[in-house]
Structures are given as structure tokens and as C-alpha cells.
py3Dmol code that shows the C-alpha trace and the ligand (Angstrom):
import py3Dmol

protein = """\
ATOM      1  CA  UNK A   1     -17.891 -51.135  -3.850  1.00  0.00           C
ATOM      2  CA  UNK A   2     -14.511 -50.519  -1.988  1.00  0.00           C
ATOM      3  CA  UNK A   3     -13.581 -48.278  -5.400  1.00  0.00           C
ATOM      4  CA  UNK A   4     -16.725 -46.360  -5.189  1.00  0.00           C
ATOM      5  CA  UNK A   5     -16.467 -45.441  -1.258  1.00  0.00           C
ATOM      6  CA  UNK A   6     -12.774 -44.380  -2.156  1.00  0.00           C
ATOM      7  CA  UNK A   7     -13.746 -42.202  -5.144  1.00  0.00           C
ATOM      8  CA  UNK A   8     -16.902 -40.697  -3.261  1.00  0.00           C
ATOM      9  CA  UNK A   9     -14.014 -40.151  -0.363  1.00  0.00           C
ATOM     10  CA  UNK A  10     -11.809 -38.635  -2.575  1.00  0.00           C
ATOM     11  CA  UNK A  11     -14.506 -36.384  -4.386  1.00  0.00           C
ATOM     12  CA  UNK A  12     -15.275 -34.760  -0.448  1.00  0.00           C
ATOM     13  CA  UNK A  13     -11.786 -34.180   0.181  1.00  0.00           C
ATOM     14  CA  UNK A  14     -11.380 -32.401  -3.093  1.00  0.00           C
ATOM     15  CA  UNK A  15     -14.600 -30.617  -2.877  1.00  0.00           C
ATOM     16  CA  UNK A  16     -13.055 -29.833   0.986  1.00  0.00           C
ATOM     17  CA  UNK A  17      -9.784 -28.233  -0.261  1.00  0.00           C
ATOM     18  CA  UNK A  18     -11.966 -26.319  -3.078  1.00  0.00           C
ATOM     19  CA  UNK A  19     -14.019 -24.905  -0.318  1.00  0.00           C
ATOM     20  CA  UNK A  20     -11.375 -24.110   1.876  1.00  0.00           C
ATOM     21  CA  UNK A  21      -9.085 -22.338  -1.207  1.00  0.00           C
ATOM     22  CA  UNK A  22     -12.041 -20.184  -2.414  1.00  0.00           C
ATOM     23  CA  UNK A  23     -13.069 -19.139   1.050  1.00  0.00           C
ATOM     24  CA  UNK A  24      -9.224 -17.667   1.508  1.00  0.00           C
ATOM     25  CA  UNK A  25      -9.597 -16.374  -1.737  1.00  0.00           C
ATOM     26  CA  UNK A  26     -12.460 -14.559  -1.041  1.00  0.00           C
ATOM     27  CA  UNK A  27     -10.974 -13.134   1.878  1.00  0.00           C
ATOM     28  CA  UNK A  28      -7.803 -11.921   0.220  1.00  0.00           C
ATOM     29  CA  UNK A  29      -9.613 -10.625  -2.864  1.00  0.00           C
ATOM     30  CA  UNK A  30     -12.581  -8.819  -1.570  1.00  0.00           C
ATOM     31  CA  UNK A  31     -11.885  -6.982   1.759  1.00  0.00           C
ATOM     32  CA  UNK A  32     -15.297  -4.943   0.230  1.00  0.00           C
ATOM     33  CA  UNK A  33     -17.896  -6.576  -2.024  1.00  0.00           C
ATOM     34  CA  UNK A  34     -17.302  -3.998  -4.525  1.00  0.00           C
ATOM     35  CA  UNK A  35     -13.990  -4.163  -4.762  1.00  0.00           C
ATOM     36  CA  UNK A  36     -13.707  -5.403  -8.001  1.00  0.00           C
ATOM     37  CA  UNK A  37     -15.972  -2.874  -9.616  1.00  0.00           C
ATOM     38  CA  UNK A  38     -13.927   0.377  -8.018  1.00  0.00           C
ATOM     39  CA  UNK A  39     -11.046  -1.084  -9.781  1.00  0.00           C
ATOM     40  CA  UNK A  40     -13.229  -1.440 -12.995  1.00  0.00           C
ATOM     41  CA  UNK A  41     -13.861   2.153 -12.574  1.00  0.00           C
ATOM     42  CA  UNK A  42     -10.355   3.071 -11.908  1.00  0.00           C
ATOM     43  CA  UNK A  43     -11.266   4.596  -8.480  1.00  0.00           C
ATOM     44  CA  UNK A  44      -9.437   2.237  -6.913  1.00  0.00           C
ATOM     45  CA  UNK A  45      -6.056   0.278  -7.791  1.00  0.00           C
ATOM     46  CA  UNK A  46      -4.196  -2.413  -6.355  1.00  0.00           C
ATOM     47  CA  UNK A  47      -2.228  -3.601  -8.651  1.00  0.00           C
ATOM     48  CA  UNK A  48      -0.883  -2.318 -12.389  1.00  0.00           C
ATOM     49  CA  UNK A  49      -0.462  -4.309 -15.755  1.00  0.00           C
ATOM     50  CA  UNK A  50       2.586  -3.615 -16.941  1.00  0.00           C
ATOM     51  CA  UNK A  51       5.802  -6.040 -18.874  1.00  0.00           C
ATOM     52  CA  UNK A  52       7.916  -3.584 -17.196  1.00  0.00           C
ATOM     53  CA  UNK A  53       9.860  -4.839 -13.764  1.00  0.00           C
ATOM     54  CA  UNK A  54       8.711  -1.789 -11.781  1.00  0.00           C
ATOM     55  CA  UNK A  55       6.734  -1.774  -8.496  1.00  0.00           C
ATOM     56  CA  UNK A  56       5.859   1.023  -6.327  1.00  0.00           C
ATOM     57  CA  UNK A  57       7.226   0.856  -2.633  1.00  0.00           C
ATOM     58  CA  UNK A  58       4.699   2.701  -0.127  1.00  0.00           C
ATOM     59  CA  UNK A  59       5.574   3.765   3.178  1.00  0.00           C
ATOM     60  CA  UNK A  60       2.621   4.537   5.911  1.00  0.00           C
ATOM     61  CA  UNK A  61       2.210   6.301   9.140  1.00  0.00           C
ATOM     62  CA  UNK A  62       4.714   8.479   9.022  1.00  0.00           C
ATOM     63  CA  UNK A  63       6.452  10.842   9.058  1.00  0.00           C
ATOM     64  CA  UNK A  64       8.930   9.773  12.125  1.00  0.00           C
ATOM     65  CA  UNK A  65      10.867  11.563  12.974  1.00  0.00           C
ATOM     66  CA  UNK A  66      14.057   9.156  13.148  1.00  0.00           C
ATOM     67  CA  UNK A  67      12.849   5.967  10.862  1.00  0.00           C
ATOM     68  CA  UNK A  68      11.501   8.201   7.754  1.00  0.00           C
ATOM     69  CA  UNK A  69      14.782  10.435   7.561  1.00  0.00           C
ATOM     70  CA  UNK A  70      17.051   7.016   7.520  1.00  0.00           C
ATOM     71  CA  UNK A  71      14.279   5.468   5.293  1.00  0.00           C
ATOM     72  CA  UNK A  72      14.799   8.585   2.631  1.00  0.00           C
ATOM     73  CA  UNK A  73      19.034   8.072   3.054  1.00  0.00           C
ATOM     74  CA  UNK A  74      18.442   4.311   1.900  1.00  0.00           C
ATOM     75  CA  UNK A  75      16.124   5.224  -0.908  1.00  0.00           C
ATOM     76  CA  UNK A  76      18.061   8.108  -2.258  1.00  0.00           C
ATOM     77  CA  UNK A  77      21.424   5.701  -1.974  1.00  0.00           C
ATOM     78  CA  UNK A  78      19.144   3.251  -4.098  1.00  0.00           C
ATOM     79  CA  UNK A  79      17.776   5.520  -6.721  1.00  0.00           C
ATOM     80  CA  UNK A  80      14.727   4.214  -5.889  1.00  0.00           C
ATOM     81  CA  UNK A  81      11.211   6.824  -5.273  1.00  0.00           C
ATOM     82  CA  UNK A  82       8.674   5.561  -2.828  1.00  0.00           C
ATOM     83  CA  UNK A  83       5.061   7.093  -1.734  1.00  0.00           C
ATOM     84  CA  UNK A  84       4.384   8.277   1.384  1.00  0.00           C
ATOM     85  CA  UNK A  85       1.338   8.063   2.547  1.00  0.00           C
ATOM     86  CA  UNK A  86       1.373  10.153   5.495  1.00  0.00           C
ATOM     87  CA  UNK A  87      -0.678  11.242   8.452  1.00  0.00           C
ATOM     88  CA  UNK A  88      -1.747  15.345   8.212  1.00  0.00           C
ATOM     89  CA  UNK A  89      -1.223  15.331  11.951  1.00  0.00           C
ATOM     90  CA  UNK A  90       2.419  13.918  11.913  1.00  0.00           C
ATOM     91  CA  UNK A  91       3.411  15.948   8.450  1.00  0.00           C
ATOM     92  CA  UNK A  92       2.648  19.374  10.214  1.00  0.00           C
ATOM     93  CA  UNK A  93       4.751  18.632  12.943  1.00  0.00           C
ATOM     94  CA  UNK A  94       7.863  17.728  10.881  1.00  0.00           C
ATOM     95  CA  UNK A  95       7.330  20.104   7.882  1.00  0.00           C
ATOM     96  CA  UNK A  96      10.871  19.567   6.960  1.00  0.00           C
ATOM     97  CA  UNK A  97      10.675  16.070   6.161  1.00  0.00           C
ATOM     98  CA  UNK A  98       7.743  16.837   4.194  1.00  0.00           C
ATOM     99  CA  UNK A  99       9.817  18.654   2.171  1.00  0.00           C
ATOM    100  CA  UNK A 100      12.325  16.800   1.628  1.00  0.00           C
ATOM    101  CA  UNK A 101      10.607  14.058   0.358  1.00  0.00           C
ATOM    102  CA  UNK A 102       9.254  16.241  -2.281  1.00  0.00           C
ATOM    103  CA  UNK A 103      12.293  17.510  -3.502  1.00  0.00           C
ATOM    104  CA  UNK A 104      13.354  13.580  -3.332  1.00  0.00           C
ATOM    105  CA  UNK A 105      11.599  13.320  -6.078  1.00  0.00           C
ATOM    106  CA  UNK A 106       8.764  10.817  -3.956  1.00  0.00           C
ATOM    107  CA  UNK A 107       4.963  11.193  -4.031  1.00  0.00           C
ATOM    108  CA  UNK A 108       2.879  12.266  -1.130  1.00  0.00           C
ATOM    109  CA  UNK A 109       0.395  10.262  -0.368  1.00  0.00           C
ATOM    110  CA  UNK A 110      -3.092  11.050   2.007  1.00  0.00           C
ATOM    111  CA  UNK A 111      -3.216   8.511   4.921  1.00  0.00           C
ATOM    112  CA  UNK A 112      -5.741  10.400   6.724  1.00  0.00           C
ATOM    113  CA  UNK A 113      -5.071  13.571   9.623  1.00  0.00           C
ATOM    114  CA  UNK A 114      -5.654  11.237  13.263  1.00  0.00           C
ATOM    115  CA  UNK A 115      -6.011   7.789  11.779  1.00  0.00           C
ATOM    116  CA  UNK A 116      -9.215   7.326  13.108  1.00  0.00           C
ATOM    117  CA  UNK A 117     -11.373   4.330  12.779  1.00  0.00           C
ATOM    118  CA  UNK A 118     -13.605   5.722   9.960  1.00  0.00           C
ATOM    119  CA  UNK A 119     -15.720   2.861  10.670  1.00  0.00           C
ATOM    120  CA  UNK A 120     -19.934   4.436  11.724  1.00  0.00           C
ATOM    121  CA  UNK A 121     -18.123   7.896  11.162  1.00  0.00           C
ATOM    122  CA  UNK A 122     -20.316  11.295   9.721  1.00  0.00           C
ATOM    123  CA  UNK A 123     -19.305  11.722   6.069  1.00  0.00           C
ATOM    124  CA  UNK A 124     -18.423  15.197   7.301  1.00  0.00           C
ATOM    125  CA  UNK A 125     -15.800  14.300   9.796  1.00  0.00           C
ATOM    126  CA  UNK A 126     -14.277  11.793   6.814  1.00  0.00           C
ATOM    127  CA  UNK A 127     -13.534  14.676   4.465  1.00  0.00           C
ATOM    128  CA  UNK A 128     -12.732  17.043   6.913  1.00  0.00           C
ATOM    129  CA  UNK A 129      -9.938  14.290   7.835  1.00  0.00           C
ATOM    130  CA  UNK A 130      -9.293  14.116   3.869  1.00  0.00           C
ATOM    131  CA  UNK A 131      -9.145  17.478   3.241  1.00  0.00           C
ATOM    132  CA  UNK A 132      -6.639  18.905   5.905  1.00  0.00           C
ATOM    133  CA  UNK A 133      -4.051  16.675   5.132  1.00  0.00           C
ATOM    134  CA  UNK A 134      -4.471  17.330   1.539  1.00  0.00           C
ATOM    135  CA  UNK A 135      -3.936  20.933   2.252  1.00  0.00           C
ATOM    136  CA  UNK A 136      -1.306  20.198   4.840  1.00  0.00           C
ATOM    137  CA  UNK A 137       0.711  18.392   1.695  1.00  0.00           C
ATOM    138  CA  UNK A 138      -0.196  21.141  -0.512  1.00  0.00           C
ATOM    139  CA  UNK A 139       0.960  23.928   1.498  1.00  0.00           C
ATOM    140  CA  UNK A 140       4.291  21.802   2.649  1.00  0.00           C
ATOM    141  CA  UNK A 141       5.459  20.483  -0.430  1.00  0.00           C
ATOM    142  CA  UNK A 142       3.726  21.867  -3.552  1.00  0.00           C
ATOM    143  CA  UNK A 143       1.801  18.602  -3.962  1.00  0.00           C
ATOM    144  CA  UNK A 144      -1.537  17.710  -4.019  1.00  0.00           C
ATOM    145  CA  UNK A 145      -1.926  14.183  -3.436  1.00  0.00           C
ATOM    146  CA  UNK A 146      -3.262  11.946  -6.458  1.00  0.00           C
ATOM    147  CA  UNK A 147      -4.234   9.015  -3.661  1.00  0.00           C
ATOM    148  CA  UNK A 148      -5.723   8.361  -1.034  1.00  0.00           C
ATOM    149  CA  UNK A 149      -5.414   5.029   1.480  1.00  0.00           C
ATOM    150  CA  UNK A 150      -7.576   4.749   4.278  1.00  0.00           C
ATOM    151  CA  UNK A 151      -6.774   4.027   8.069  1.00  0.00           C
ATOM    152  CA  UNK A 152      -6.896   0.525   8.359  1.00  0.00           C
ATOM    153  CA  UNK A 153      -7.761  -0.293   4.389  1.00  0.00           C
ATOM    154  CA  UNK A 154     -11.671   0.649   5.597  1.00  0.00           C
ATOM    155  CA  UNK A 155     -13.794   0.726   2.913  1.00  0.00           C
ATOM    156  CA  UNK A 156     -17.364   2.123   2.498  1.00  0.00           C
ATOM    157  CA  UNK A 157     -19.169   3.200  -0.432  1.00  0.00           C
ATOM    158  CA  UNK A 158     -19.810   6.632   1.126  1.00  0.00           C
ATOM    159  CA  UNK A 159     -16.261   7.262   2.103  1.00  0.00           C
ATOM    160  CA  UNK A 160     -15.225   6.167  -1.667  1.00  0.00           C
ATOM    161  CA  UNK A 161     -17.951   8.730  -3.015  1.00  0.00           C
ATOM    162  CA  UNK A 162     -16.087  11.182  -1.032  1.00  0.00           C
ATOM    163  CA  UNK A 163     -12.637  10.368  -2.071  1.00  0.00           C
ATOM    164  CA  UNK A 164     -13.740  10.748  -5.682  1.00  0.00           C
ATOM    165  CA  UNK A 165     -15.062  13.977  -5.122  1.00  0.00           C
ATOM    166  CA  UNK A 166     -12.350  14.997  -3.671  1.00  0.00           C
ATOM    167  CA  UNK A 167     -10.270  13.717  -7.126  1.00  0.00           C
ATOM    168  CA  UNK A 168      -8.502  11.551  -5.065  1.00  0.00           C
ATOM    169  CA  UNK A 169      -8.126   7.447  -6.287  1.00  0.00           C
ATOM    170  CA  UNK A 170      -7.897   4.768  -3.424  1.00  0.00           C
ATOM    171  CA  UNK A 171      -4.450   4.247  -3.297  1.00  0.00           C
ATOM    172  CA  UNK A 172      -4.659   0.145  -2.304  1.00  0.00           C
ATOM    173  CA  UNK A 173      -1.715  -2.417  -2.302  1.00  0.00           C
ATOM    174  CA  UNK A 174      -1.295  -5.886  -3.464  1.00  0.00           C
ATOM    175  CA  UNK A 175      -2.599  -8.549  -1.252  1.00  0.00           C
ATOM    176  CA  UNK A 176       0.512 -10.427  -2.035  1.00  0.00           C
ATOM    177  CA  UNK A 177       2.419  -7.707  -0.395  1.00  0.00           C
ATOM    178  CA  UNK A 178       1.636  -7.062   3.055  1.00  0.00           C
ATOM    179  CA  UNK A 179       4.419  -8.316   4.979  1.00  0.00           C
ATOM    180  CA  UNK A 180       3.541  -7.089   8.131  1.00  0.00           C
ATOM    181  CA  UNK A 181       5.872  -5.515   8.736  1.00  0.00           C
ATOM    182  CA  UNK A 182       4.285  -2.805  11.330  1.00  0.00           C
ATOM    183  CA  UNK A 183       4.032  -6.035  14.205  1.00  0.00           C
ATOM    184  CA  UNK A 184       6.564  -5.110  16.780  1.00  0.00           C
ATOM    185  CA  UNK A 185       8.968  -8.891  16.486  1.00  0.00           C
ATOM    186  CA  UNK A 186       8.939  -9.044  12.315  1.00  0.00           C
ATOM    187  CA  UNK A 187      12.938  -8.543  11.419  1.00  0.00           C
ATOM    188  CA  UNK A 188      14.410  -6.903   8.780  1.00  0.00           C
ATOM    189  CA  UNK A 189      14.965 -10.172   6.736  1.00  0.00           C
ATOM    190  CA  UNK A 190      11.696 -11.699   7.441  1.00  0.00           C
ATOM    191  CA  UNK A 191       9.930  -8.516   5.763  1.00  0.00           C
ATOM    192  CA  UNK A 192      12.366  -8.576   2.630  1.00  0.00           C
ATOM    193  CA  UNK A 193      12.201 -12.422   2.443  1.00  0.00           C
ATOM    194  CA  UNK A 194       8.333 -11.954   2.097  1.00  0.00           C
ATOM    195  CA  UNK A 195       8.195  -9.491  -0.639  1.00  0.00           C
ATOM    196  CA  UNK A 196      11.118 -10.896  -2.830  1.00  0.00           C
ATOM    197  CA  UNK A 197       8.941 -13.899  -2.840  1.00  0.00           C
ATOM    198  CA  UNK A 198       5.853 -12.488  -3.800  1.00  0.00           C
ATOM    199  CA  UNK A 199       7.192 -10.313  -6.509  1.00  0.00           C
ATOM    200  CA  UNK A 200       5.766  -9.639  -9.654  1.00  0.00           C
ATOM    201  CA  UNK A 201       5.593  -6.639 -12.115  1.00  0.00           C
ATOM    202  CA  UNK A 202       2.977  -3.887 -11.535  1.00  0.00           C
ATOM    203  CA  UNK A 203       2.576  -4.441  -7.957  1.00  0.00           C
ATOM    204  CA  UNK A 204       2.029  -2.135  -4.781  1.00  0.00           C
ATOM    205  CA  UNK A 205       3.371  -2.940  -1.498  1.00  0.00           C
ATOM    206  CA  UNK A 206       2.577  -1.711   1.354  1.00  0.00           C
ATOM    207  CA  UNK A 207       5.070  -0.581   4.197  1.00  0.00           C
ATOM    208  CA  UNK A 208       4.818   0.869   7.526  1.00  0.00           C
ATOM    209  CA  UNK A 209       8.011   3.985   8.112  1.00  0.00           C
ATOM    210  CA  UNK A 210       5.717   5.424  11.052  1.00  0.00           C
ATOM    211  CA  UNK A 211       4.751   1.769  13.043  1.00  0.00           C
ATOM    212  CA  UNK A 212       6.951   1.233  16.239  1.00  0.00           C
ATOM    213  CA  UNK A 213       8.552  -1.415  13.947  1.00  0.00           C
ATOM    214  CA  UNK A 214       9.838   1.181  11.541  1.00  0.00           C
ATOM    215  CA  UNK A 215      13.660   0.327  11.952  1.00  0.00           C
ATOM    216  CA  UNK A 216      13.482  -3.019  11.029  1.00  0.00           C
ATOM    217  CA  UNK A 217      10.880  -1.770   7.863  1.00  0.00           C
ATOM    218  CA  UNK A 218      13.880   0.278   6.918  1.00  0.00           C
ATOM    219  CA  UNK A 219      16.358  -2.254   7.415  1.00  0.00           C
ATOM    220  CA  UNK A 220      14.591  -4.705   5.285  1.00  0.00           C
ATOM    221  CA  UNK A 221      14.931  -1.825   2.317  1.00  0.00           C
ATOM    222  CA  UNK A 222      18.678  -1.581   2.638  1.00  0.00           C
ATOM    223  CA  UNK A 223      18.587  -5.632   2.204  1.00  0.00           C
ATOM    224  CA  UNK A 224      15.658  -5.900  -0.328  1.00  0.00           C
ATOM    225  CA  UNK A 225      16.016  -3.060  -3.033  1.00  0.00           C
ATOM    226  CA  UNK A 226      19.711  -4.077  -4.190  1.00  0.00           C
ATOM    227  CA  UNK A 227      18.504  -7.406  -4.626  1.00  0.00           C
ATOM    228  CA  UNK A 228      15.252  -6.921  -6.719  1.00  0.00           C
ATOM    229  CA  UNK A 229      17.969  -4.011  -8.502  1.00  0.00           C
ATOM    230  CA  UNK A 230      20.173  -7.561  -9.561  1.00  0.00           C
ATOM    231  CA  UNK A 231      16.835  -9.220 -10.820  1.00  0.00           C
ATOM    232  CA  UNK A 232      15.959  -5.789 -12.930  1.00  0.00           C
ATOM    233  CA  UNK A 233      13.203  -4.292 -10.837  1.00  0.00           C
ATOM    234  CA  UNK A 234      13.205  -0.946 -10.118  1.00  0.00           C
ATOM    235  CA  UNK A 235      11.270   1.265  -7.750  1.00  0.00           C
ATOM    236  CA  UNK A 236       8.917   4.127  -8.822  1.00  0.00           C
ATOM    237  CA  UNK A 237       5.770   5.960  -7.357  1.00  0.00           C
ATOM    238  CA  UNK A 238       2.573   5.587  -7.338  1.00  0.00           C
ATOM    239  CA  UNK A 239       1.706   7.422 -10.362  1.00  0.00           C
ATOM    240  CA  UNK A 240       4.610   6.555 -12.238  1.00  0.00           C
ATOM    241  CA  UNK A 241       3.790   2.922 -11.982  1.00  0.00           C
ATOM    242  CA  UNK A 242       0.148   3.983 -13.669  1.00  0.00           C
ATOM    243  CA  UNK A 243       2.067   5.667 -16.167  1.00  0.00           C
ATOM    244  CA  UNK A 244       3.639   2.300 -16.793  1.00  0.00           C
ATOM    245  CA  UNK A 245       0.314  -0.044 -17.399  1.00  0.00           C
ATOM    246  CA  UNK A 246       0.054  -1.779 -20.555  1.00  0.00           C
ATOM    247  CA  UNK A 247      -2.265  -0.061 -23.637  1.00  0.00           C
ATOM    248  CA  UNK A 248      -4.706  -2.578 -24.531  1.00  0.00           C
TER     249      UNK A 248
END
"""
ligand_1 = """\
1
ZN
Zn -2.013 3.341 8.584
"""
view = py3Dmol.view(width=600, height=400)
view.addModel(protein, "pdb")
view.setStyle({"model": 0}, {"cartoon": {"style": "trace"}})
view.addModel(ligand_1, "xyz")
view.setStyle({"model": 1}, {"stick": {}})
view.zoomTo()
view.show()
């Protein structure tokens, strides 16, 4: 009797953990019910399957105009390219930067022109936001941007309709990989600690150059990339790293 009470006890608290696991795991893994099939159709990517040690290091909000310039001094002392995905608002008023980045040898990214909650907006005002800065970046830098990441990681199927018509791929990270790092408090080594022990071939991580946090974000890049260098990663862009997925 007293071994069947402990086994029936036992059984609950395993079922308990289960439930607990899975309902984190649904959390981190589907943001958007259909998550999963937007990857399956390649309009979406999170993540790359590659034996190669390369990840792609993506920088959002910006451009600022004193964290991105120090940002692009650390990654060109590195060798290692980046993507930017950047605001159309903020890349028109620093047109230089722009620039420079391209000729870096980074991708340009589309993060949007205001960063508005697209959340209950008109389909027209989210391509009007899409298009702009994909002009902006055009016009700026010679570039029209392959990817797309949405304010806040909102998802709809509407605004992913749009994105594809556009020819533009959701341009997602790995859940692994968000440090944080935009809270105002998270240092340099906390951020760099975080993604060297998360790190895995293939992956996206996502950055913030343009949060109010940006120095330390930059910081953690002068710590981080020599490191993962020593352990044979290296650092390419977004499409790059697609270039790099495994044939099946
Ligand atoms: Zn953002």
C-alpha cells in the first residue's frame, strides 16, 4: 500500500514537471500557431542546418548614431558581418551610416519605418511601413533587403501574406538567443555569457545596436566574438548563413 501511494505520488510529480516543461516549450516554440508551417514554407527562418560553426549576429533598432558606428569599428576589427535590421525612420536620418554598413560588407535588414505596434493595424498602413524602408535601403545603400523582422516579433497571417508579396522572408532569431540585451541594467558580460552558452551552429541571434542599452550590446561583442573566433565560429549574414544550410 505505502509502495503504491509513493509510485501514484511519484507518477503526479512526473506528470507535473511534464506539464510544466511542455507548457514552456510551447511558449518558446510557437510565439504564432503557425509558426512551424512558415518555416516549412521557407517564409520564415529561425534557425539554419548547417555542420559549419557559423551564426549570423543581428543588430536592431538602429541606426544610432553613437552605438552603431562603434558597433561597425568592433565588427570590422573582428572580420565578422552582421545584419542590420534597421528602422526606415532612423536610416534616413543618418544616411551615412547606412552606407557604410553596405560597403562593410553587412546586410540590411527591414525592421519596419516607426516601429509601430502592428498589432489591429490596416494591411495598408503595414506595407506602407514595409515598403518605405525598403526603398529607404534601396536608395541609401544599393540593397534591397532579403528580410524582414517585425516590431516586437508580431506575427499575423495577414502581415506574413504581405511580407511575401513583398519578396521579403521573416527574418526571426533563435529562441535560444535573446539575451536581452535591450533592458536598460543587462552588462556587457551578462549578454556575452548568455549567448556563448547557448551556442550552436546555424543559429540567429538577435541584438539590439539602437535600445538605450546599446553600449553595453556593443561591449558584449568586443568580449564575445574573439571568444566564439577561439572555439571556430565565425560570423556571417543573414543570407550567407542560408547559403550555408545542409543539402539533404
Ligand atoms: Zn525592434
Amino acid at each position: 500500500m505505502f509502495l503504491v501511494i509513493r509510485k501514484r505520488t511519484a507518477g503526479m510529480i512526473f506528470a507535473g514537471i511534464c506539464f510544466f516543461g511542455l507548457s514552456i516549450g510551447a511558449y518558446n516554440f510557437a510565439l504564432h500557431p503557425n509558426m512551424h508551417n512558415w518555416e516549412k514554407q521557407k517564409l520564415l527562418i529561425r534557425q539554419v542546418k548547417t555542420d559549419q560553426k557559423a551564426v549570423a549576429l543581428t543588430f536592431d533598432d538602429g541606426p544610432d548614431p553613437v552605438n552603431t558606428p562603434a558597433l561597425l569599428e568592433v565588427l570590422g576589427k573582428n572580420k565578422a558581418k552582421a545584419t542590420f535590421f534597421v528602422l526606415g525612420s532612423r536610416a534616413e536620418k543618418q544616411p551615412d551610416l547606412i552606407k557604410k554598413m553596405a560597403e562593410a560588407g553587412h546586410e540590411l535588414g527591414n525592421h519596419s519605418y516607426s516601429h509601430a505596434d502592428f498589432n489591429g493595424k490596416s494591411d495598408e498602413f503595414i506595407l506602407e511601413e514595409i515598403k518605405k524602408t525598403s526603398d529607404i535601403l534601396c536608395q541609401l545603400a544599393g540593397q534591397t533587403p532579403a528580410f524582414f523582422r517585425p516590431p516586437g516579433g508580431y506575427l499575423s497571417y495577414a502581415m506574413v501574406d504581405l511580407t511575401n508579396q513583398e519578396g521579403l522572408t521573416i527574418g526571426y532569431w533563435t529562441w535560444q538567443q535573446d539575451s536581452k540585451d535591450w533592458r536598460d541594467g543587462t552588462t556587457a558580460a551578462q549578454i556575452a555569457d548568455h549567448i556563448k552558452k547557448n551556442i550552436a551552429p546555424g543559429q540567429i541571434i538577435v541584438l539590439h545596436d539602437g535600445a538605450s542599452n546599446g553600449a553595453q550590446t556593443v561591449k558584449a561583442m568586443d568580449i564575445l566574438i574573439p571568444e566564439l573566433n577561439k572555439q571556430g565560429y565565425h560570423f556571417v549574414t543573414m543570407s550567407e548563413l542560408l547559403e550555408l544550410e545542409n543539402k539533404e
